[in-house]
C-alpha positions as CSV (number, residue, x, y, z in Angstrom):
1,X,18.5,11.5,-5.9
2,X,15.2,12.1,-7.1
3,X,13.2,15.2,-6.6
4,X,11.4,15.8,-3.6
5,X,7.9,17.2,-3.2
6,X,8.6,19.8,-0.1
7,X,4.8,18.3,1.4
8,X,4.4,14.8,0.8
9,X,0.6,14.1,-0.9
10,X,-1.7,12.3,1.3
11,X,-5.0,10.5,0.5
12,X,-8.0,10.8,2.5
13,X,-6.0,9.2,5.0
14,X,-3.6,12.1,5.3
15,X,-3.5,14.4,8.5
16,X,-3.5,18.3,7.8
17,X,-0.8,20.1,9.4
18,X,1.6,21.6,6.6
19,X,4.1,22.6,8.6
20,X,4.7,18.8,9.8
21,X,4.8,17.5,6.6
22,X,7.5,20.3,5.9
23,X,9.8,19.1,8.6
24,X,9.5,15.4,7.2
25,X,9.7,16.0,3.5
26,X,13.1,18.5,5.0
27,X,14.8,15.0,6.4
28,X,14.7,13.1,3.5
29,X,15.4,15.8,1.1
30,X,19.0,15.5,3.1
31,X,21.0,14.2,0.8
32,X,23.4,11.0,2.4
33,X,27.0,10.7,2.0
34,X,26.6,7.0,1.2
35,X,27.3,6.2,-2.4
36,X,27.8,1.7,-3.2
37,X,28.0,2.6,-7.4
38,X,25.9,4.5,-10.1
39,X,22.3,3.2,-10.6
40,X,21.7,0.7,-13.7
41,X,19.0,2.0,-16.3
42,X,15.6,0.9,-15.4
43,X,14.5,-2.1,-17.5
44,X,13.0,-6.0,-17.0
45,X,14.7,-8.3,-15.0
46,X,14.6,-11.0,-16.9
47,X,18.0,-11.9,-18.3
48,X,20.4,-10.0,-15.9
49,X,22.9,-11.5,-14.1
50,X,23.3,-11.0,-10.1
51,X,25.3,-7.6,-10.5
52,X,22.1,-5.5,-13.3
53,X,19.9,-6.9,-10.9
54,X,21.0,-5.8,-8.0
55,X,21.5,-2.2,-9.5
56,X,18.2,-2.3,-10.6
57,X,16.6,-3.1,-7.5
58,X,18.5,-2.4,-5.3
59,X,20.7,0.9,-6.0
60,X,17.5,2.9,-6.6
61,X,16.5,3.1,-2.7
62,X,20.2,2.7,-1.7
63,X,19.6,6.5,-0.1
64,X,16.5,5.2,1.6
65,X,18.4,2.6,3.1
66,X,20.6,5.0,4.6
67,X,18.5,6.9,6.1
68,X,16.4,4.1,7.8
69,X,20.0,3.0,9.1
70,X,20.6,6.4,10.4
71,X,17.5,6.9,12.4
72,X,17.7,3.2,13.8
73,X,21.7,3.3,14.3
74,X,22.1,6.9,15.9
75,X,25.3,8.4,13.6
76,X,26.4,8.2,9.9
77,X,29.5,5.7,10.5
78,X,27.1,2.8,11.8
79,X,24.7,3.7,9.3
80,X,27.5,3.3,6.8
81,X,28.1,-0.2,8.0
82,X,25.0,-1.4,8.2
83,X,24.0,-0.3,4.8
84,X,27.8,-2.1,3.8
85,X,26.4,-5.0,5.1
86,X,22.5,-5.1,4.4
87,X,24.1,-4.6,0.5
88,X,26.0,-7.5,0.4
89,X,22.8,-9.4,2.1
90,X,20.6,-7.8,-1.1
91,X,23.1,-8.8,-3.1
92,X,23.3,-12.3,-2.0
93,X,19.8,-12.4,-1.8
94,X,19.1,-10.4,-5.0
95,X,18.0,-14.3,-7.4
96,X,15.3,-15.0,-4.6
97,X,14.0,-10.8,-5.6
98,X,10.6,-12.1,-6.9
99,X,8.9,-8.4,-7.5
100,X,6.7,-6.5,-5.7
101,X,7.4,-3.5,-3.6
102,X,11.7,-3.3,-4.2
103,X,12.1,-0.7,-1.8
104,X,9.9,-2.5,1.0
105,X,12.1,-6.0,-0.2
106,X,15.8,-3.8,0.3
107,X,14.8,-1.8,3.8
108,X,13.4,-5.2,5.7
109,X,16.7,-6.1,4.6
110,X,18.4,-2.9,6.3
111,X,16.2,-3.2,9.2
112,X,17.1,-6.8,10.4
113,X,20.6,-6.0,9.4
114,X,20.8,-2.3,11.6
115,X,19.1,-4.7,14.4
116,X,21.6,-7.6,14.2
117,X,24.1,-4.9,14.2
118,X,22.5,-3.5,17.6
119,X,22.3,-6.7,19.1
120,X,26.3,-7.4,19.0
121,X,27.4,-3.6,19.4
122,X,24.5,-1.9,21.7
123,X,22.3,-5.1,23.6
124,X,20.8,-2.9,25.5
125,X,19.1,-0.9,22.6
126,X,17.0,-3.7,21.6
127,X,15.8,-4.6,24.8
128,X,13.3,-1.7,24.7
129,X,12.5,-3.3,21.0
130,X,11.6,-6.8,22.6
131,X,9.5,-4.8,25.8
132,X,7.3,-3.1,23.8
133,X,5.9,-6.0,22.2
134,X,3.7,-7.7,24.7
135,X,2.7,-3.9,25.3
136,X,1.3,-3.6,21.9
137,X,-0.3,-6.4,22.1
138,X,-2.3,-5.5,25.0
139,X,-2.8,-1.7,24.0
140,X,-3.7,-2.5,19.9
141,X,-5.7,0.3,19.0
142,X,-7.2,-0.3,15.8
143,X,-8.2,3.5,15.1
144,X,-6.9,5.4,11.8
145,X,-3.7,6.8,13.2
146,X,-3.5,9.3,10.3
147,X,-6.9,11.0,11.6
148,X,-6.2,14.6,12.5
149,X,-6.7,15.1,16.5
150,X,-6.3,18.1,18.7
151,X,-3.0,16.4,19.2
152,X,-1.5,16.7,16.0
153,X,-1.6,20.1,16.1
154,X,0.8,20.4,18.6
155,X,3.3,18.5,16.1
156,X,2.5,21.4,13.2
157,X,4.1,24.3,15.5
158,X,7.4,22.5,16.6
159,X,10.2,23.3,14.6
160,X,12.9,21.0,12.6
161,X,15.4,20.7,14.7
162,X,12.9,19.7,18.0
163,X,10.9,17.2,15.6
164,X,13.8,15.2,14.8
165,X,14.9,15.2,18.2
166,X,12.1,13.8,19.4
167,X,11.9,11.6,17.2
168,X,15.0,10.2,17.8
169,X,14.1,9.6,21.1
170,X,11.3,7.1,20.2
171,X,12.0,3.4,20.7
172,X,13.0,1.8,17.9
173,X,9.4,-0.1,16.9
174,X,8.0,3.1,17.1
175,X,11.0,5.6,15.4
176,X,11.2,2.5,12.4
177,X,7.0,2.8,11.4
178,X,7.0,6.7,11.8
179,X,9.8,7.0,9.6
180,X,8.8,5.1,7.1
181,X,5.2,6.3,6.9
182,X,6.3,10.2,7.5
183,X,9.4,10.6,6.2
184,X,9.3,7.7,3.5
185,X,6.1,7.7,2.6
186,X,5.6,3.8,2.5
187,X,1.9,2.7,2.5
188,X,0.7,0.5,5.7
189,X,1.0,-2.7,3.8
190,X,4.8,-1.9,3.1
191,X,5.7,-1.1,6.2
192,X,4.3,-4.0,7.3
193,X,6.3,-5.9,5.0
194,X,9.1,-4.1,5.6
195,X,9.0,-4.4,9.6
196,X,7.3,-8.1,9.0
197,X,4.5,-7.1,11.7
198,X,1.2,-7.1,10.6
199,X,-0.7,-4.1,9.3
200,X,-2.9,-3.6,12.6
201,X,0.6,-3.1,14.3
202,X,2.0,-0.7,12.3
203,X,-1.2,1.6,12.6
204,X,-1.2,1.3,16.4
205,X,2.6,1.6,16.5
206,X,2.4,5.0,14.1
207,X,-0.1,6.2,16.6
208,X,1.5,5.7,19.2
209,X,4.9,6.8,17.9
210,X,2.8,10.2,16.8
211,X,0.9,10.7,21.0
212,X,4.8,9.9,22.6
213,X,5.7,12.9,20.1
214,X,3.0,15.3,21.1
215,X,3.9,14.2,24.7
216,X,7.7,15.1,24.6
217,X,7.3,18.2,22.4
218,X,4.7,19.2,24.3
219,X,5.8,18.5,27.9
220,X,3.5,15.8,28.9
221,X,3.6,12.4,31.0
222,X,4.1,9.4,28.4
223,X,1.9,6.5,29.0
């Protein structure tokens, strides 16, 4: 897998607490079990057939995959399965691949999959998933969620182990978008693609995902 910066790079949108960042970069240097096959070389995709496309575009963020299956399914086995079947999706799917973001195309993939997968197994997981969405729609905040606040700083004290934890114990909409922005490091408009939701969701999802955080970890009523 590639090499990992130990604090992800921010723009001027970033938030300043280094030890966070430390934590986040710490879970996706964690290198998966999963392996589906050796990555293609890089190269145009013009010409290939299904199978040096999919390696191309797919195999690349196949460890990504995993680990947004992980955090979504609760255990490696499921995750396993999921990414089994979100694969053979991609790789049905891999002719309609018309560019753009690959890794934002391959992990909307995993997500519907790891949900479809949670309907038949856990039905009651997804209920909080389906909840929450009238909710958002009625407590949208459209502030930057990446702004530092006294909050946040609560979140650069906690260690490793608490942090992921906690944020385990978001629901889903919110664990999905703060994984992928914090631990990924997908832009807004990816994760928006990615979680097909627009972008003003994902900000007010992130935020919230980030002040249910600062409540656990720090002891607090959730509102």
């Amino acid at each position: 897998m590639a090499q990992v910066q130990c604090i992800p790079q921010r723009g001027s949108d970033g938030i300043g607490f280094t030890n966070y960042w430390q934590n986040v970069a710490a879970m996706k240097s964690e290198k998966p079990l999963l392996r589906l096959a050796s990555s293609a070389t890089q190269g145009g995709l013009s010409g290939l057939d299904d199978n040096a496309r999919f390696a191309d575009v797919v195999m690349p963020h196949i460890d990504d995959a995993y680990r947004l299956a992980h955090w979504l399914t609760g255990n490696s086995t499921d995750a396993e399965d999921v990414v089994q079947d979100a694969s053979l999706r991609a790789f049905r799917a891999i002719r309609g691949y018309a560019g753009g973001s690959a890794r934002a195309w391959l992990l909307c993939i995993v997500r519907n999959t790891a949900y479809s997968w949670l309907r038949k197994n856990r039905p009651t997981a997804v209920v909080t998933v389906d909840d929450l969405e009238a909710v958002e729609l009625a407590q949208a905040n459209p502030s930057d969620p990446d702004a530092e606040t006294p909050e946040t700083t609560l979140l650069a004290q906690i260690d490793a182990d608490q942090l992921r934890a906690a944020i385990a114990a978001l629901p889903a909409p919110f664990r999905e978008t703060l994984v992928l922005r914090d631990i990924e490091g997908l832009d807004y408009r990816e994760i928006a693609q990615t979680t097909e939701v627009p972008i003003g969701t994902v900000m007010s999802r992130l935020a919230r995902a980030r002040r249910r955080l600062t409540a656990t970890l720090g002891g607090k009523s959730i509102d």
